[in-house]
N, C-alpha and C positions, 0 to 999 in steps of 0.2 A: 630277473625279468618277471617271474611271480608277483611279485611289489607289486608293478605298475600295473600288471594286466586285472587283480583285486580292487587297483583305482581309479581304473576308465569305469567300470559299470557304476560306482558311486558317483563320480564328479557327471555321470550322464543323467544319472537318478535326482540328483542337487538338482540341474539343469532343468530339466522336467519341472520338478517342482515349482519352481519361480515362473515357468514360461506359467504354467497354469494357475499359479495361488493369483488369490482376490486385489493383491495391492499394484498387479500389472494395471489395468484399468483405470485403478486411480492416478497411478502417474501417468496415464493418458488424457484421464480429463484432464489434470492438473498444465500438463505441455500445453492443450489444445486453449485451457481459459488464458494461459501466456500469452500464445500467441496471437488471441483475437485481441487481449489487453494492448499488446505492441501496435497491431495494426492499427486499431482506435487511437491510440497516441499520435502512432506516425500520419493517419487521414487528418488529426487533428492539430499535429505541426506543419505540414504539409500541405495543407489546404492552401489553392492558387489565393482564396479570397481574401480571407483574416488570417491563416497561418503566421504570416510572417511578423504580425503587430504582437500573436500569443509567441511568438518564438523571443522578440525582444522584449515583452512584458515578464515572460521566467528570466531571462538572460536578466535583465535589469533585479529583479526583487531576487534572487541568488546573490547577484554582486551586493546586493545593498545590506543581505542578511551575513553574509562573509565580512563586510566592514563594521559591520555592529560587534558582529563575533570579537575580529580583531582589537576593537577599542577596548569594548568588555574584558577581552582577557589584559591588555597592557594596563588598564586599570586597577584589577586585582591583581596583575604581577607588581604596579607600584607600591597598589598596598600593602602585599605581602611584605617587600623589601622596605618600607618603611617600619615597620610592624619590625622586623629584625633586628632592623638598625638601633630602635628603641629599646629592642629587650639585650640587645648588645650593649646600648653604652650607659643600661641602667644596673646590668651587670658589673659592666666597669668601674660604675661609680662606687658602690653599693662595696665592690673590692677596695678600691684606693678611698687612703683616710688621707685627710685634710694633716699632710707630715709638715708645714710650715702655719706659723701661726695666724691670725687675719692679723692684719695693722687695724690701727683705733679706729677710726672711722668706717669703715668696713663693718666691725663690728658695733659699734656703735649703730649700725644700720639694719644689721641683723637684727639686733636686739629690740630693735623699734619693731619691725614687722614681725619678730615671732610673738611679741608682747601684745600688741596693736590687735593683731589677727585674729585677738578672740573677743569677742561678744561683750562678754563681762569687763574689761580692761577699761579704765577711767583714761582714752584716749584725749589727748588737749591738756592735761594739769600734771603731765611725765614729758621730763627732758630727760633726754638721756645722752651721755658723754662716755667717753671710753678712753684708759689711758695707761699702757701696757700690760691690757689682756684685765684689766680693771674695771667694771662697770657703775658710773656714778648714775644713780635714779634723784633727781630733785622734782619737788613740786609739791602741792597740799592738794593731798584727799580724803574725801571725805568718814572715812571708816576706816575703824585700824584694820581690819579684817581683809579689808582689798589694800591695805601696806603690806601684808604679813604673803598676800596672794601674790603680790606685782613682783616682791624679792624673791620670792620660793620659784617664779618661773624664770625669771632672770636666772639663778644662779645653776640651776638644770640647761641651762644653753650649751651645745659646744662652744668650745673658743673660750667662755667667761670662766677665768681664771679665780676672780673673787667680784662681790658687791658691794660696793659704798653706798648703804642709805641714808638719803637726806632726805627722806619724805616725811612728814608731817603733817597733824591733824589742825584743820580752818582756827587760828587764835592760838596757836602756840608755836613757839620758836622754833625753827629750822634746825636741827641736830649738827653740831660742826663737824665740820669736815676731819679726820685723822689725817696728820702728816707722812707723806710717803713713805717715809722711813719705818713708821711703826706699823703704817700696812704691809709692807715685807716683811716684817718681823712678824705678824701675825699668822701671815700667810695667806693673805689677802682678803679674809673678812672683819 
């Protein structure tokens, strides 16, 4: 019983102190500016005259800023989820290799657009044929330099197995073609 009767004169001393320290006052002004803030509100929703046009004019621009909200956000959740989807199936891809071969054509198509695609390439004087995992270039151009360019990127492709050049410079003859046989035996260049 000692205990307690040591901590009624403290917990009365604490008491005092707050009834009297400086920050009572100001949570009074602070309640009193609340309340005159509420009342102004409510005279101001509540007025017989206009209150009720300011009561639907908040009520309408609340709803309207709530469905802006909601668009905005389904718009960034689509994008997000598209954004995923793309880093998902570029992971996928970027995993899985190409474990069956192209067919000729296919790659024959490839090989035009990875060739075609750059700047430099003599587009319009290259036909290109393809014929199991083989790639034939025919045409005349003009500089051995872009011959020497058009085969070295052709044969860096996936999928092209070997190159058959038949390109040639303007005024001399086409290089003949090798027979199938001795292009497997070379091993396809």
């Amino acid at each position: 019983m000692t205990v307690n009767a040591a901590r009624v004169p403290l917990a009365r001393r604490r008491a005092r102190r707050r009834a009297d320290s400086p920050s009572m006052p100001w949570v009074l002004a602070v309640a009193t500016a609340g309340g005159v803030a509420l009342g102004a509100l409510l005279e101001y929703f509540l007025d017989p005259n206009g209150g009720r046009r300011r009561r639907h004019t908040v009520r309408d621009r609340a709803v309207s800023r709530l469905r802006r909200t909601e668009r905005r956000t389904a718009r960034r959740a689509r994008h997000a989820e598209s954004n995923a989807v793309g880093v998902v199936k570029r992971a996928l891809n970027a995993c899985r290799g190409h474990d069956e071969p192209l067919d000729d054509i296919t790659l024959a198509h490839k090989v035009e657009s990875e060739l075609f695609r750059r700047a430099e390439m003599p587009k319009g004087k290259i036909a290109i044929n393809a014929e199991d995992g083989v790639v034939f270039l025919r045409g005349v151009i003009e500089r051995e330099e872009d011959i020497t360019r058009v085969v070295t990127a052709a044969r860096h492709l996936n999928g092209v197995r070997g190159v058959e050049n038949l390109l040639h410079l303007p005024g001399t003859p086409a290089p003949p073609s090798r027979p199938k046989l001795l292009r497997e035996r070379d091993g396809g260049d």
